[in-house]
N, C-alpha and C positions, 0 to 999 in steps of 0.2 A: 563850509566846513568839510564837505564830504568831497568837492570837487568834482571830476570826472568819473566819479565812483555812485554818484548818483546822476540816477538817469530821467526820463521822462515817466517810464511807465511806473518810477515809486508813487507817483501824484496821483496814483487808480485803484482801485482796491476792487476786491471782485466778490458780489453777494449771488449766491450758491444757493438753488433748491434741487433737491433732488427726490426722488418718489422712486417705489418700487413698482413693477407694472405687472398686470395681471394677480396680485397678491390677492386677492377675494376667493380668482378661479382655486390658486391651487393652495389656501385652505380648505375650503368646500371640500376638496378631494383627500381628505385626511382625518379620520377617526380622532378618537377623544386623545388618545396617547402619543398622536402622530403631531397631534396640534400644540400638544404642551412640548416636543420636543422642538416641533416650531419655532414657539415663542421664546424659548431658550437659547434659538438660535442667533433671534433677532435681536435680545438682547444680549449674547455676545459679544454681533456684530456694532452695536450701537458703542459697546464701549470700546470695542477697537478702532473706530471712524472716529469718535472724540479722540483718540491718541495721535490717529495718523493727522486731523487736522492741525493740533496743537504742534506735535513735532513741524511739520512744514512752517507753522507761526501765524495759523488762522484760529479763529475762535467760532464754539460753536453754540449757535443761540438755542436749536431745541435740536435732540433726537429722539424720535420714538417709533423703536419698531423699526419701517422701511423710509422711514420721512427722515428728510435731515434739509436743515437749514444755516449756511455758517457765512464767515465772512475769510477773506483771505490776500494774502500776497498777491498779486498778477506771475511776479517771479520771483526767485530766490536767488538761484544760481546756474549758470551755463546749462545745467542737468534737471534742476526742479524748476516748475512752473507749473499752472493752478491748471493745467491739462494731465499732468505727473499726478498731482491729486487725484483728480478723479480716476487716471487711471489704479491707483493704488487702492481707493474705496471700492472700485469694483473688484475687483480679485479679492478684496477680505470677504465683498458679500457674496460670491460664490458658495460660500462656505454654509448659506443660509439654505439653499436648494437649489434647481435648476431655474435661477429665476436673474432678471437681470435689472437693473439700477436706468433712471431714465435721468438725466440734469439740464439745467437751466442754470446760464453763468451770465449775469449783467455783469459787466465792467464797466468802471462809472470814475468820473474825476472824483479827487476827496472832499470837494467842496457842494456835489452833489448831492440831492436833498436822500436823504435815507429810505423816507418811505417810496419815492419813485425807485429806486433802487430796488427796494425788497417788489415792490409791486413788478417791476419790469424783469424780477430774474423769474418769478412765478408765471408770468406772461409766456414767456421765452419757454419755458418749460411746458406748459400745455399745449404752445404752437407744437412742439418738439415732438408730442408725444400722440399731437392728431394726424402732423405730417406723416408717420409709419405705424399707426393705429392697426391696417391691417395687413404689416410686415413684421409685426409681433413688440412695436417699438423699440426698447433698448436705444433708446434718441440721446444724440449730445446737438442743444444747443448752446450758442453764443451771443451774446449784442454788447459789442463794446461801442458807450458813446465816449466821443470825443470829446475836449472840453471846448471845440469851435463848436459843437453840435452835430455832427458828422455820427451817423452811426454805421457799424460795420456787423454785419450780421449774414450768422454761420450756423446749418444745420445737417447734421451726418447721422447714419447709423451706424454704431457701434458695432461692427463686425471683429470677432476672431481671427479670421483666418490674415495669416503673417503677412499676405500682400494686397492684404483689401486697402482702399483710400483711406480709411479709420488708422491703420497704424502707418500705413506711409506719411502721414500727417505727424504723428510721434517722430517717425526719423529724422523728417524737414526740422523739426523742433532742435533736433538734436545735431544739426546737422552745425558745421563751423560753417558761417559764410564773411571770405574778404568783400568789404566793401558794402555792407548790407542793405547801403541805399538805391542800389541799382533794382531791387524786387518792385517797388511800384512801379518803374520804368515795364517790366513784365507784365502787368496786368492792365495797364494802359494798352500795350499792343496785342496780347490776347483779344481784348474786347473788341477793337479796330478792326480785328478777324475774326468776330466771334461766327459770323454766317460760315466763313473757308472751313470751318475748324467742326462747326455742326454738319457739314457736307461729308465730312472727311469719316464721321463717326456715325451719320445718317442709317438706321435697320429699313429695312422693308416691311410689312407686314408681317411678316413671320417672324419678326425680331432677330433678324437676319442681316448680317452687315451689307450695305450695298456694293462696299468695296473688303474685299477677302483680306488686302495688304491694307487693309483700315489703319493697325498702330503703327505698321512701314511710313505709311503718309502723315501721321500723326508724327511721329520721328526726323521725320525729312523737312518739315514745316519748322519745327523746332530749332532744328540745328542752321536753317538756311536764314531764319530771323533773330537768332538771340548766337550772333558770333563773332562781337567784339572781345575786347581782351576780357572783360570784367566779367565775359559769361564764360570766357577758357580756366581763368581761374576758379571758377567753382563748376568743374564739372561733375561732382556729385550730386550735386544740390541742384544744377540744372536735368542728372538723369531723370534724379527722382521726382521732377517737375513733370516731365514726359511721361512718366510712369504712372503718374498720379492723376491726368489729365484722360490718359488710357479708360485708367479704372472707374475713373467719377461717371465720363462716358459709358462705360459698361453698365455700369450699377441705376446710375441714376435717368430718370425723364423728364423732357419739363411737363408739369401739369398744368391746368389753364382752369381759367374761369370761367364761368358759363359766358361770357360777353366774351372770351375768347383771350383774353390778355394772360399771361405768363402770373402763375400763385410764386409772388416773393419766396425770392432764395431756393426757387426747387429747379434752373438751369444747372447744369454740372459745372460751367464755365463760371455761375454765381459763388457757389459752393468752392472753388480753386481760389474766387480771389480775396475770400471770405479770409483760408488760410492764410493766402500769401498776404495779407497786409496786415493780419495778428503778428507774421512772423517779422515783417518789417517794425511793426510798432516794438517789439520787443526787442529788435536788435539796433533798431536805428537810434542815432541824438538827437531827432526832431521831435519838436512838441504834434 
């Protein structure tokens, strides 16, 4: 009925917790009048996040205060997608204090059982928010399962600043790409390089790059591997590949386990391909 107008990702639906962090400390620090203008704030903010859910065309199961739990679209349109959500519920709860919104988003086939679902967005969200516990949180994670069973799982901190990996990530979203099935092709041969690419970006102890022209060589590896036609056509979308590879390096570490093995999801190179095959599921015709 719908034809070429319905895609793979309508078959997903995305279950949403979100928490506020630190909200204990910075009531504590507020008088009897400072708390009631608090709680006035939050619920404000509660019934503006039921309105921004329902517009978008999700529904929401409970808000209270800084806790929200809803269910939602994967995507809507070229411009909305259930990342455009949270970005929008963050910016209304600004308006609450200086305090910041932590999420947990399972994406799950629609034939997927509910309670795993609600269980696994709640999961996603307490990884999210132990992973930069003492980076102030402000965590966005991800877990889209498949319906082969394939999970894809993605965890960033929400940073401000216009060129941090957080909103390079919104641009890629936004970005037009011809041809969109060429992105997994991208992260297949990242990873085949992932040693060249950790050399490229390697600090010293002083957290010091080993090499000065570190994003020169980051640049140059880029363009010398990804320069068939299908990466000329989209060369924004391959900039902001390079840009965003840059940054994840800059910002993130991997951290290990005491036996010494890599804690899921916390390489930078994990964290890119996390993006890049959200971005493919949503743009590609593949199941």
């Amino acid at each position: 009925q719908f034809g070429k107008a319905f895609k793979p990702y309508h078959k997903y639906i995305a279950t949403v917790y979100a928490d506020g962090d630190s909200m204990g400390d910075y009531g504590n620090g507020l008088d009897v009048e400072g708390n009631r203008a608090f709680s006035d704030r939050l619920l404000e903010f509660g019934i503006e996040a039921d309105r921004l859910i329902e517009s978008y065309g999700g529904e929401s199961v409970f808000i209270g205060g800084d806790d929200l739990m809803f269910f939602a679209p994967v995507k809507l349109d070229a411009e909305k997608n259930i990342f455009t959500l949270v970005r929008a519920l963050e910016d209304a709860f600004k308006k609450v204090g200086p305090l910041s919104l932590s999420f947990g988003i399972a994406i799950t086939y629609y034939k997927h059982p509910m309670n795993e679902a609600l269980e696994l967005s709640r999961y996603t969200l307490d990884n999210a928010k132990k992973q930069f516990k003492l980076r102030g949180k402000n965590a966005l994670a991800f877990d889209l399962v498949k319906h082969s069973g394939q999970s894809i799982k993605g965890v960033l901190q929400k940073d401000s600043e216009e060129d941090s990996a957080y909103r390079l990530f919104f641009k890629l979203l936004n970005t037009t790409i011809k041809g969109g099935n060429f992105i997994n092709s991208i992260t297949y041969t990242l990873d085949y390089h992932k040693s060249t690419l950790s050399e490229l970006k390697s600090k010293n102890e002083k957290g010091e790059h080993n090499y000065p022209d570190a994003n020169d060589r980051v640049a140059n590896f880029f363009n010398n591997n990804f320069n068939e036609q299908i990466h000329k056509d989209n060369p924004e979308f391959m900039k902001m590949i390079i840009e965003l590879t840059q940054k994840l390096y800059d910002k993130y570490t991997v951290e290990l386990h005491e036996n010494g093995e890599e804690v899921e999801g916390t390489h930078p190179l994990h964290k890119l391909y996390a993006m890049l095959r959200f971005i493919h599921f949503i743009t590609s015709d593949e199941q």
